[in-house]
C-alpha positions in Angstrom: -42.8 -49.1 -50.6 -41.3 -52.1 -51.1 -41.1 -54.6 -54.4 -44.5 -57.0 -54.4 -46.2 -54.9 -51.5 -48.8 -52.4 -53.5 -49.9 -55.6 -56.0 -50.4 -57.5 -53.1 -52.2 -54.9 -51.2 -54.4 -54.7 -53.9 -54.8 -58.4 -54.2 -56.1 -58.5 -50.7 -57.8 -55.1 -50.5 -57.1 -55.5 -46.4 -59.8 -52.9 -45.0 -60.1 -51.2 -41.6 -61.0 -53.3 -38.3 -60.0 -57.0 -40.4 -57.7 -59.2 -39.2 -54.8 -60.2 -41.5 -52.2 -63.2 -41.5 -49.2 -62.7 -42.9 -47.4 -66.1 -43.9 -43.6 -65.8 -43.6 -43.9 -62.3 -42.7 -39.8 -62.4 -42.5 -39.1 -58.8 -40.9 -42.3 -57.4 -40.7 -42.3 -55.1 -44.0 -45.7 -56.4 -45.6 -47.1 -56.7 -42.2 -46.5 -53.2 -41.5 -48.5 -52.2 -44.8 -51.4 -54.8 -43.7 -51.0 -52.9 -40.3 -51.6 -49.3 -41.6 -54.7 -50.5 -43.9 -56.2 -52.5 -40.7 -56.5 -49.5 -38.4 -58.1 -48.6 -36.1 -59.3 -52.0 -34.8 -57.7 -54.2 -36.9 -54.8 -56.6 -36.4 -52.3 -57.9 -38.5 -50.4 -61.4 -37.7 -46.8 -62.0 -39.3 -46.0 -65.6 -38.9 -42.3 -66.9 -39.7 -40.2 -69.9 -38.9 -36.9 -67.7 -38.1 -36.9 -66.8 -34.6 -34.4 -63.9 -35.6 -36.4 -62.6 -38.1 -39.9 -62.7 -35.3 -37.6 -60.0 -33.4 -36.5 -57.6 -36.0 -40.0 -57.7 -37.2 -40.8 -56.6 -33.7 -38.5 -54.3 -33.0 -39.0 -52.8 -36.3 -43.4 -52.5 -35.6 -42.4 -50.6 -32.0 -40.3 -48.3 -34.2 -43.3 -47.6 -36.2 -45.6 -47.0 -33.4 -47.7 -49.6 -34.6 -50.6 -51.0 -32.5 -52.1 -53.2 -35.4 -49.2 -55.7 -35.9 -48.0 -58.9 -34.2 -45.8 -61.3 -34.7 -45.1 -65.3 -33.6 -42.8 -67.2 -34.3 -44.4 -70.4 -36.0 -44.6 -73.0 -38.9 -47.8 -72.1 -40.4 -47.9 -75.6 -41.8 -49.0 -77.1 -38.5 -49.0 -73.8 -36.3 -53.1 -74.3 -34.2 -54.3 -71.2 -35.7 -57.4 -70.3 -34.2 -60.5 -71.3 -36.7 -62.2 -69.1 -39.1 -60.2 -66.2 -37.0 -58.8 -64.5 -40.0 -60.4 -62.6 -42.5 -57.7 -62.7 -45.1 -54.1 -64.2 -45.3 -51.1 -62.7 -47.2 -47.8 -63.9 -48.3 -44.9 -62.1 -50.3 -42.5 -65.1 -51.2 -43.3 -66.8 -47.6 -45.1 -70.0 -49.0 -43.2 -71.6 -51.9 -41.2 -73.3 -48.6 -43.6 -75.8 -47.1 -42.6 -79.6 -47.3 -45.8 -80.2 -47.8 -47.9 -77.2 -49.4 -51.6 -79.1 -49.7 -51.1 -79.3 -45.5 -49.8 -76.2 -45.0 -52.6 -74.3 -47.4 -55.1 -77.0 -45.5 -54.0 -75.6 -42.2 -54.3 -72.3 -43.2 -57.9 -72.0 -44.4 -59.0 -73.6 -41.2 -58.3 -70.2 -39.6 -60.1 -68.1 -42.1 -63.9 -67.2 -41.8 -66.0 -68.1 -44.6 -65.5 -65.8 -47.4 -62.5 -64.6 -46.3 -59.6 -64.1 -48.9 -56.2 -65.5 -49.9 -53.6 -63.4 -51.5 -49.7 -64.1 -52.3 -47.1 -63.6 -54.4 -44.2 -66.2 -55.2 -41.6 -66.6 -57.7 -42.0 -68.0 -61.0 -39.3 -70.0 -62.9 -35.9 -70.0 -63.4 -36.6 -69.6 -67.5 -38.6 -66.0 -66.1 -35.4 -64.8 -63.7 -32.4 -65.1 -65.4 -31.1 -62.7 -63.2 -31.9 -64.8 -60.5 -30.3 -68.0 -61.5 -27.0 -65.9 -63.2 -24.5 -66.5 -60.0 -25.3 -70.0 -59.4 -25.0 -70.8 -62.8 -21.5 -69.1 -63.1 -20.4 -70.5 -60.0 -21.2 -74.0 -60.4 -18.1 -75.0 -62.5 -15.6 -74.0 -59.5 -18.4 -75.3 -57.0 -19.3 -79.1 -57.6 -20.7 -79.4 -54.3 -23.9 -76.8 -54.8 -27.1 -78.5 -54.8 -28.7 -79.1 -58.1 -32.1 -77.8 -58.7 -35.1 -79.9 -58.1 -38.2 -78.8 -60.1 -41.3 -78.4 -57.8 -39.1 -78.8 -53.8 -39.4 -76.3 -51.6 -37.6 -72.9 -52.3 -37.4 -70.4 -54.2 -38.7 -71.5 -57.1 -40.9 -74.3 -55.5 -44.0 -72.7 -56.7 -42.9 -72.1 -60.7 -45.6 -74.3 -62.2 -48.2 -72.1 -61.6 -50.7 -75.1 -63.0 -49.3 -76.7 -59.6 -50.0 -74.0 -57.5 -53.8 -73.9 -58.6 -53.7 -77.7 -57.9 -52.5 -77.2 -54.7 -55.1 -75.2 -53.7 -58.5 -76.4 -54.9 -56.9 -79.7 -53.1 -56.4 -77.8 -49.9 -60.1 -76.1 -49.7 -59.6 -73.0 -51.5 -62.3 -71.6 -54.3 -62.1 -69.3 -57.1 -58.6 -69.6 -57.4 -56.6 -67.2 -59.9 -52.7 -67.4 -60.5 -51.4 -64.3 -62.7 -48.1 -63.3 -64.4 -47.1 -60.5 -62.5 -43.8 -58.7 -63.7 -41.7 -55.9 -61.7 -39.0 -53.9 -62.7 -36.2 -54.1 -60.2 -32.8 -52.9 -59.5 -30.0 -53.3 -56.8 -26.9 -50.4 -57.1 -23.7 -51.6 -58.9 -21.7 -51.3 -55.3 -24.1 -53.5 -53.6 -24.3 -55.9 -56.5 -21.1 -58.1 -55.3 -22.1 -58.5 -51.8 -25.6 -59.5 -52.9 -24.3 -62.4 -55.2 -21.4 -63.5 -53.5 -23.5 -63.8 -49.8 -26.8 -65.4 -51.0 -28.2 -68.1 -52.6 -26.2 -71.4 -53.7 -23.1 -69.8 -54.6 -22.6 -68.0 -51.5 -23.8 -70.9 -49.0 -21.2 -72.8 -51.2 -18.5 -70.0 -51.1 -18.4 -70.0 -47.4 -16.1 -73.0 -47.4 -13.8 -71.8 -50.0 -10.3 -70.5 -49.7 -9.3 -67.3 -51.2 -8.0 -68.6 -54.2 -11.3 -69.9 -55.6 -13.2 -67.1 -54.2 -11.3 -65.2 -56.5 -12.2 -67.3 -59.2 -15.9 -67.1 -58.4 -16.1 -63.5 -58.4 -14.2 -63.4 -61.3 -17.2 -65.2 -63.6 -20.0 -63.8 -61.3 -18.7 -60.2 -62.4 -18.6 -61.2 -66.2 -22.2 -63.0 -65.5 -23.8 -60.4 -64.1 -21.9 -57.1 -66.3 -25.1 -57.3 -69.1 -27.4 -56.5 -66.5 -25.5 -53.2 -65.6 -26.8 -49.8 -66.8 -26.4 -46.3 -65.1 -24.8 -47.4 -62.0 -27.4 -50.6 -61.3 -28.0 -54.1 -61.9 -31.9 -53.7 -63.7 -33.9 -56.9 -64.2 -37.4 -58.1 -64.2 -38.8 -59.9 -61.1 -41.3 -62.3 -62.4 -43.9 -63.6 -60.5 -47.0 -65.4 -59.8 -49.8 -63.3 -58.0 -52.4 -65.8 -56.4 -55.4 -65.2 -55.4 -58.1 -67.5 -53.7 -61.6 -67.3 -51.8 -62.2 -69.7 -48.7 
């Protein structure tokens, strides 16, 4: 299964015949799991802004045979979800992205039933992932133009202050709210490791533009920023998250 999903599974404790939204379901992998837990006569919703993404999440559920998932494409911040329609809503890294979170988790618990649940994971900060952070910060003395890191904006880290988060909620009309340290060891093979850093993320949005000479350059102090994280063929490092949990 993948990273984040069993935690988050257990977060929401999705049972059979609920229906599930999945917020920033991406390619459908933690709606899948929702799907299988939701049967028979359940339904699980992914919801994502990337149209893209809506298809292979679709093509992927008709691979698995599975009758229980559904997907739209959609802002969840303003999408018209039906009222009180849900009976729980999960999220594995889909919400730190919002431009405006106390709407978007406002919007949300208008479409869950009374008592229904809330359940995400997202990222904490920078400080937590240094593996996270290790190729932009290599790469920004041979890239001036990447952004610079705004504390609390939308992305990746947008949801780090976890004192925020439970802010954000109680404001939006969520009770009971929790936000817990939750750490995962994880790993990406050696052989993948350069395509990974050098594709995503700042440094390889700002490597697009570059000519060969500085990509050279660039790989040359990701490699050296990323070799202590190298053991037995893999990059090992510890994903450190928030796991939220909420009542409506």
């Amino acid at each position: 299964m993948a990273p984040f999903v069993e935690p988050l599974m257990e977060a929401a404790a999705p049972r059979p015949g609920e229906r599930v939204l999945d917020i920033g379901c991406g390619a459908g992998g933690t709606t899948l799991a929702v799907a299988r837990r939701v049967q028979p006569g359940g339904l699980a919703l992914g919801v994502d802004i990337s149209g893209p993404l809506v298809e292979a999440a679709r093509a992927r559920a008709a691979a698995d045979g599975s009758a229980q998932a559904a997907f739209v494409q959609a802002d969840a911040q303003t999408y018209a979800f039906e009222p009180e329609d849900f009976d729980a809503v999960v999220s594995r890294f889909g919400v730190m992205f919002f431009d405006d979170p106390e709407a978007a988790f406002a919007n949300i618990r208008r479409g869950v039933r009374p008592g229904g649940r809330l359940a995400f994971v997202a990222w904490r900060g920078p400080a937590d992932n240094p593996f996270m952070v290790a190729g932009a910060r290599a790469a920004a003395p041979f890239l001036p133009e990447m952004p610079a890191p705004v504390p609390d904006a939308p992305g990746q880290f947008g949801f780090a202050d976890g004192a925020r988060v439970e802010r954000i909620l109680k404001a939006a009309g969520w009770r009971d709210v929790r936000v817990d340290p939750l750490d995962t060891p994880l790993r990406i093979a050696e052989a993948d490791l350069m395509t990974y850093v050098t594709r995503m993320g700042p440094a390889g949005l700002a490597l697009k533009q570059a000519d060969e000479a500085l990509r050279r350059q660039v790989a040359e102090a990701l490699e050296a920023a990323f070799r202590p994280f190298l053991q037995d063929g893999f990059a090992r490092f510890t994903g450190a998250c928030w796991r939220v949990t909420a009542g409506a």
